[in-house]
C-alpha positions as CSV (number, residue, x, y, z in Angstrom):
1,X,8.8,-11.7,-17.2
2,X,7.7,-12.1,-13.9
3,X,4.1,-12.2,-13.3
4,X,2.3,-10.8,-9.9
5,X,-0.6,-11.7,-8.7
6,X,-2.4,-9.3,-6.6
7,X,-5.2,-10.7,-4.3
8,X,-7.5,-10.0,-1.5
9,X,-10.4,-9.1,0.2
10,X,-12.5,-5.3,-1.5
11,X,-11.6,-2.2,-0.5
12,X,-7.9,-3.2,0.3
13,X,-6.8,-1.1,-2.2
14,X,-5.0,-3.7,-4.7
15,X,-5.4,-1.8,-8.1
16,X,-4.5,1.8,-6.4
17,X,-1.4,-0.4,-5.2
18,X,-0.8,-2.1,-8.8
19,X,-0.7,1.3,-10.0
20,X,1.2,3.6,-8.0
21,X,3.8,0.7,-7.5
22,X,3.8,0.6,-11.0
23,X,5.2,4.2,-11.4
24,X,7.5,3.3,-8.6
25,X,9.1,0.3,-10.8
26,X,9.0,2.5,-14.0
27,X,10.9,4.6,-12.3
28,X,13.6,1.8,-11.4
29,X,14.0,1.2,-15.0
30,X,11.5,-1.6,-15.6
31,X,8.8,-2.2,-18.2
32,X,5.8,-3.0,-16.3
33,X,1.9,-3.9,-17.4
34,X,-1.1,-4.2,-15.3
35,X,-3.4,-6.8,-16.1
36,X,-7.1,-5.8,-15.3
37,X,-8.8,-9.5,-14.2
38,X,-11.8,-7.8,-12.6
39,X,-14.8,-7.8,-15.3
40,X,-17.0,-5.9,-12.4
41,X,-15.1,-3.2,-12.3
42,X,-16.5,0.1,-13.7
43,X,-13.4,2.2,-13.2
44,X,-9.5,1.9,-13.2
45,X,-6.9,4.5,-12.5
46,X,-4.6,2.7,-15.5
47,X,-4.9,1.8,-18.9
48,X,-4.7,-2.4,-18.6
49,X,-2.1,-4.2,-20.6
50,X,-4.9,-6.9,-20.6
51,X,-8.3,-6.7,-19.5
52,X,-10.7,-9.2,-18.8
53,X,-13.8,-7.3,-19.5
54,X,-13.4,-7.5,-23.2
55,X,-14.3,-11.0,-23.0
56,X,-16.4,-11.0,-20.3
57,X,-18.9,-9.1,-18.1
58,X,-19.5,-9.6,-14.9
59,X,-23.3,-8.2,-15.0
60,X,-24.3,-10.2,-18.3
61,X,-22.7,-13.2,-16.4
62,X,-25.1,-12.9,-13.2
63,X,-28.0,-12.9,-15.4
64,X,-27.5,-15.8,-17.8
65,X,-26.7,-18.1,-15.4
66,X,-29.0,-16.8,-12.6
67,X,-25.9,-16.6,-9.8
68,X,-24.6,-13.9,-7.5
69,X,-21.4,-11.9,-7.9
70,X,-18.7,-14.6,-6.0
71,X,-20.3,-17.6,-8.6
72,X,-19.8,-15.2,-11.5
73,X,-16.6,-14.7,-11.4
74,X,-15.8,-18.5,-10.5
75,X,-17.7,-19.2,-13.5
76,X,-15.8,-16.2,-15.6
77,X,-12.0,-17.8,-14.2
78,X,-13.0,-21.5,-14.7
79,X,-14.1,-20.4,-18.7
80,X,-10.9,-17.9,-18.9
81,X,-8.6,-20.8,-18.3
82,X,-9.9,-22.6,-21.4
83,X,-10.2,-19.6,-23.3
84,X,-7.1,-19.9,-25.3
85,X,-7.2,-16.6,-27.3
86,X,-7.7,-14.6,-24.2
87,X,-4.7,-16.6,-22.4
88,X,-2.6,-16.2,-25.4
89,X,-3.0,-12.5,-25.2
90,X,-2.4,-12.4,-21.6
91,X,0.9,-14.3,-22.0
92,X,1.8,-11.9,-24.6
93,X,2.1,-9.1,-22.7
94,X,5.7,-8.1,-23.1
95,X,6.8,-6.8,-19.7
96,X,9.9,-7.2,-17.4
97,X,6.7,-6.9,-14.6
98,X,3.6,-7.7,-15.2
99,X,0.6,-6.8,-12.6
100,X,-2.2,-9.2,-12.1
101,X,-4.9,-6.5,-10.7
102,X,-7.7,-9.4,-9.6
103,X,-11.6,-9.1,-7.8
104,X,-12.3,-8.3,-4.3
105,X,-12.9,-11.7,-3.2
106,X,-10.3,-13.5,-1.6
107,X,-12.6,-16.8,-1.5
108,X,-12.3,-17.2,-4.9
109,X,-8.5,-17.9,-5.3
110,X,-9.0,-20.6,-2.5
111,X,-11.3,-22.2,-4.2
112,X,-10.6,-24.5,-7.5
113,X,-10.7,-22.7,-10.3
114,X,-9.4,-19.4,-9.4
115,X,-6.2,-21.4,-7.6
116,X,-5.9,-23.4,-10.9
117,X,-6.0,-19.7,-12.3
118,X,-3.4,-18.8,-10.0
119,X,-1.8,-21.4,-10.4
120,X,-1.2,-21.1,-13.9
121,X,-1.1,-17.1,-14.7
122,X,1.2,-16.1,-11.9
123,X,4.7,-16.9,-10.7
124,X,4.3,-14.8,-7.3
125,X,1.7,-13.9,-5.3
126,X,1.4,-10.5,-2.9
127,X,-1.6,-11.1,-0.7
128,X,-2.8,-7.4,0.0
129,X,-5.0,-6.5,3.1
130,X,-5.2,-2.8,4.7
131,X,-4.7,-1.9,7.9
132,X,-8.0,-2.7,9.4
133,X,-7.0,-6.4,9.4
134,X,-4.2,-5.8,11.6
135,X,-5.4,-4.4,14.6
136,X,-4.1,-6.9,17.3
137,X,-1.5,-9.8,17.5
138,X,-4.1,-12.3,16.8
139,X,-4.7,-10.4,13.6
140,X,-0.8,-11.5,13.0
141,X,-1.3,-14.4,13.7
142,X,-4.1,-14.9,11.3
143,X,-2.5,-12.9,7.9
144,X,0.2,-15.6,8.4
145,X,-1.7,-18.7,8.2
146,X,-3.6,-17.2,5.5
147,X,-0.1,-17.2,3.6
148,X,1.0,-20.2,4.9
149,X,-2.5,-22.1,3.1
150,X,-1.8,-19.5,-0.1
151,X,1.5,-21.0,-0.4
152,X,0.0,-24.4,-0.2
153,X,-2.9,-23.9,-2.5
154,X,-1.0,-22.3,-5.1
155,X,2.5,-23.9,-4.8
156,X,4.1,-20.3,-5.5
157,X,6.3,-18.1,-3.2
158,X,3.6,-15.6,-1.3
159,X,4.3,-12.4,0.5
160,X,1.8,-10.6,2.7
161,X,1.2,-6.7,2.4
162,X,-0.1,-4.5,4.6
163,X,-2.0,-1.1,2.8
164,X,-3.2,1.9,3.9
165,X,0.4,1.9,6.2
166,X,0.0,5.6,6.6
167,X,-3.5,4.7,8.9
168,X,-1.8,2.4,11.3
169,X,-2.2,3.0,14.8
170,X,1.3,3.4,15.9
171,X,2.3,2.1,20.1
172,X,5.3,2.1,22.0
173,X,7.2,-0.4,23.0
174,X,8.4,-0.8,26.7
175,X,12.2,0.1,25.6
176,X,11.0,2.9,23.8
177,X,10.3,1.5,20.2
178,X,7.9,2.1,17.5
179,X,5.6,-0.5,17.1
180,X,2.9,-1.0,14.2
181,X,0.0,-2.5,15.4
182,X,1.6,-4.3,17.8
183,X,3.8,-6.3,15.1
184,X,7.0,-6.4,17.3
185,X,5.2,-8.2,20.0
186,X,4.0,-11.3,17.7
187,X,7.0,-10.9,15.4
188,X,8.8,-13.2,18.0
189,X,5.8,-15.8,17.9
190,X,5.6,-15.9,14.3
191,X,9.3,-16.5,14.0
192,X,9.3,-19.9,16.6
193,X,6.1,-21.1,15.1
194,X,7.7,-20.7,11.3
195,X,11.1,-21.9,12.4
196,X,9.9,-25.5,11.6
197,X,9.8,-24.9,8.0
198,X,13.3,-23.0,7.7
199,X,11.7,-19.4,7.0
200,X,11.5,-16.2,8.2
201,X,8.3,-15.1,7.1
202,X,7.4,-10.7,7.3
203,X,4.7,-8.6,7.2
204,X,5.7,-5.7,4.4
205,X,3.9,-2.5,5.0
206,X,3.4,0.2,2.5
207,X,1.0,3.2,1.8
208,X,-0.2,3.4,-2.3
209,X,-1.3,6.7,-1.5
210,X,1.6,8.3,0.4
211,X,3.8,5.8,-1.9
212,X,6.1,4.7,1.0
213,X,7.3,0.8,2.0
214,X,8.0,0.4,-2.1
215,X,11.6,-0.3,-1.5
216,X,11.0,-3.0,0.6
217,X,8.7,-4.7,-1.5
218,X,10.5,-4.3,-4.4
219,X,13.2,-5.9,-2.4
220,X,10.8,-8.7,-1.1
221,X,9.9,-9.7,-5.2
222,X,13.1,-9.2,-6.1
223,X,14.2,-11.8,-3.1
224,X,11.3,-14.0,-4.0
225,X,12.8,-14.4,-7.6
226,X,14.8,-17.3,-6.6
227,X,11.7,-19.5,-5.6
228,X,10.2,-18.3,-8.8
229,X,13.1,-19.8,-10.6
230,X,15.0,-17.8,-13.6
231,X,12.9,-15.2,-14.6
232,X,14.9,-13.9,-17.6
């Protein structure tokens, strides 16, 4: 089973992504489960293989211990680690895919316990932002060396997707290309800066609700397998 964590920032659109790319795998023959590790979330468009909210709430969390939403949920990932029955459930999960649907808050997988989380309930990682964060070549720039200190942080293969392709601002090029958000300009940047390390690192850009880029990042995790080591 290969296990995919999906992080970022609210409102990127991770668990409309986990589920309509879900389909989109189903489709390619796979058995895939969504894991639901958000216990503040009050609605989700799939039924979760595992969810987090029947051990914990998010709400009752905040009051007992008197802290805001962002020290919840490090206090709810730091007690889910040691929580052996809920870990044993969510490594039972019998999947060829399973979908790690996490909070809004990209802090808290940079920080100890939800990279130790990370770290130990997910082979890959797809960083998710939408297309707000992309809006000039320093954006590019930026959405890289946020993978780069993932990959760092979490020791596990990372790729980068771009939501909400369909509201990209497309330009044109000078020799008459499509450009998306001005990627083609920084692509070459990216490439010297990365060369060091030996990769060639992509932004993948897809649409959950217009279901389009799935091909390519199925590709991408399929690709990414190999740092994941043998997944069967």
């Amino acid at each position: 089973m290969l296990r995919v964590a999906f992080i970022g920032g609210g409102g990127v659109g991770k668990s409309t992504l986990a589920y309509a790319f879900s389909s989109y795998c189903r489709k390619q023959g796979l058995r895939v489960g969504i894991a639901n590790l958000d216990p503040g979330c009050k609605h989700i468009k799939y039924k979760p293989a595992f969810d987090v909210r029947r051990y914990y709430s998010l709400d009752k969390t905040m009051r007992s211990a008197e802290l805001g939403p962002n020290g919840a949920l490090k206090r709810i990932h730091a007690a889910l680690l040691t929580n052996k029955k809920a870990m044993k459930e969510l490594d039972a999960v019998d999947a060829d895919f399973l979908f790690i649907d996490t909070a809004g808050s990209l802090e808290l997988f940079l920080t100890e316990g939800g990279a130790s989380f990370i770290e130990q309930a997910a082979d890959l990682v797809l960083f998710v932002c939408d297309n707000e964060a992309v809006q000039s070549e320093g954006d590019f720039v930026v959405l890289k060396a946020i993978n780069a200190i993932q990959r760092l942080k979490y020791c596990l293969p990372t790729l980068t997707v771009i939501n909400k392709g369909d509201l990209l601002k497309r330009k044109k090029a000078k020799d008459g290309q499509t450009l998306l958000g001005g990627m083609g300009a920084v692509n070459a940047h990216l490439h010297a800066l990365l060369g060091e390390i030996g990769k060639r690192e992509r932004l993948l850009v897809v649409s959950a609700v217009e279901r389009r880029g799935f091909r390519e990042l199925f590709d991408a995790i399929n690709e990414s397998k190999c740092e994941c080591g043998d997944m069967e």
